[in-house]
C-alpha positions as CSV (number, residue, x, y, z in Angstrom):
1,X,0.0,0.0,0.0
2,X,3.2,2.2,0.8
3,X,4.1,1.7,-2.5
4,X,1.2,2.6,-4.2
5,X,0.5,5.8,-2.2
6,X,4.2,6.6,-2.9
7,X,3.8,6.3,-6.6
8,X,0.6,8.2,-6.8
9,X,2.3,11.3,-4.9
10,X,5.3,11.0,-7.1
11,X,2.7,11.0,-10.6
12,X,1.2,14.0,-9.2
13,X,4.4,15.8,-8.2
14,X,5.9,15.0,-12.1
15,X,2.5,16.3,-13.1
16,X,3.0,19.5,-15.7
17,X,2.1,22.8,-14.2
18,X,-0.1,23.4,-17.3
19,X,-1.7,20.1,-16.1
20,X,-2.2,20.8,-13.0
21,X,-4.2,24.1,-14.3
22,X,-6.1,22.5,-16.6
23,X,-7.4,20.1,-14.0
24,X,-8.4,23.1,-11.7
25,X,-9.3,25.4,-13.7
26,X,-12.7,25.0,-12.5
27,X,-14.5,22.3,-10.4
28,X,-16.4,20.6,-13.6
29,X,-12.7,19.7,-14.5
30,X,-11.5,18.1,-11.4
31,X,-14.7,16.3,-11.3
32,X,-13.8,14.8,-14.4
33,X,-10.0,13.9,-14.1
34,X,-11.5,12.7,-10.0
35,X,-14.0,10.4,-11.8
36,X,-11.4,9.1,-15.0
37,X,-9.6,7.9,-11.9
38,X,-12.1,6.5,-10.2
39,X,-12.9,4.6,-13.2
40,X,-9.8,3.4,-14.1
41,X,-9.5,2.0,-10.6
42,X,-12.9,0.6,-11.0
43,X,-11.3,-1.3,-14.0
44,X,-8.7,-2.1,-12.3
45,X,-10.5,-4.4,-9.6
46,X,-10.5,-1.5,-6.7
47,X,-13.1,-1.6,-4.8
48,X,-14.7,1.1,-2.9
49,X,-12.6,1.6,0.4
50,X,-9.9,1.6,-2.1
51,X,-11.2,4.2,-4.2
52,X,-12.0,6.6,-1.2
53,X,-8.5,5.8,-0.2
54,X,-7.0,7.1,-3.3
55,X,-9.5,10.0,-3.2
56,X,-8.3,11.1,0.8
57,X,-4.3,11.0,-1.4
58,X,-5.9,13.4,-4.2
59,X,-7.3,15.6,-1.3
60,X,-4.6,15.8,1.1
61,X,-2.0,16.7,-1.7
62,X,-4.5,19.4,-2.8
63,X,-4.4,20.8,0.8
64,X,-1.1,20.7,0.8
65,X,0.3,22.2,-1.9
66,X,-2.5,23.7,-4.3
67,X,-4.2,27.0,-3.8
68,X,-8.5,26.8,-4.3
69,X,-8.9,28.7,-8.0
70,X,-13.4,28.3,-7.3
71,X,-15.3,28.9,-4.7
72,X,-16.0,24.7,-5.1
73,X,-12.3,23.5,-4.2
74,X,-12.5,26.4,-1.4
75,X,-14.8,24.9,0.1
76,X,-13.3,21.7,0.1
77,X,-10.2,22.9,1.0
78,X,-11.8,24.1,3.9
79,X,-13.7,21.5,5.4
80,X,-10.9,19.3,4.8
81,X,-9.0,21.7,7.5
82,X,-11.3,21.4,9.9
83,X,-12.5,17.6,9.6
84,X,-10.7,15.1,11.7
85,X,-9.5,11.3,9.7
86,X,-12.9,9.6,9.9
87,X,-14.9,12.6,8.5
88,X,-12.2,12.9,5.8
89,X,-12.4,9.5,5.0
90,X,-16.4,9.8,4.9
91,X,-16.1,13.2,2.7
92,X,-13.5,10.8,0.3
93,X,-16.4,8.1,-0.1
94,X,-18.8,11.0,-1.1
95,X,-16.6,12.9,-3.5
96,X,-16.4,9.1,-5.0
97,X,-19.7,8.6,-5.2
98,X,-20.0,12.4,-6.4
99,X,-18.2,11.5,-9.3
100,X,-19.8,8.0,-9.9
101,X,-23.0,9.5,-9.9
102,X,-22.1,11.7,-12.6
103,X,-20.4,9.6,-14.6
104,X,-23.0,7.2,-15.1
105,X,-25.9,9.8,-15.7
């Protein structure tokens, strides 16, 4: 598992900066790149405490070392500040099913 969170923080960090700003540019865009994740884990036999797993990784990162450019990721940012691990993991199962939802609409 070290492994795995250890490569997924080193894809991000290599990540382009115009990357990066394409991604957030707005939240309709990280929803997207979120959910081509979340389906490409789905494909890849991860289930759903996996999933919300890689989403807390995507989060934390984004807490970390990325300023909110919406009001959305703001607010995300912010509530991810203040929650303590379990509500974080909780808000990572929702922002999974977020983009689930949407993806299959």
């Amino acid at each position: 598992m070290a492994n795995t969170k250890q490569q997924a923080q080193e894809k991000v960090e290599n990540m382009s900066p115009e990357k990066k700003d394409e991604i957030l540019q707005s939240f309709n865009e990280f929803e997207n790149y979120l959910g081509d994740k979340v389906k490409k884990g789905e494909k890849l036999g991860l289930g759903e405490e996996q999933l919300a797993k890689g989403a807390e990784r995507v989060a934390e990162y984004l807490k970390n070392h990325e300023d909110p450019r919406n009001s959305e990721e703001k607010l995300l940012q912010e509530m991810w500040k203040v929650a303590d691990d379990d509500e974080k993991h909780q808000m990572a199962h929702v922002l999974v099913k977020l983009v689930q939802k949407d993806g299959n609409s």
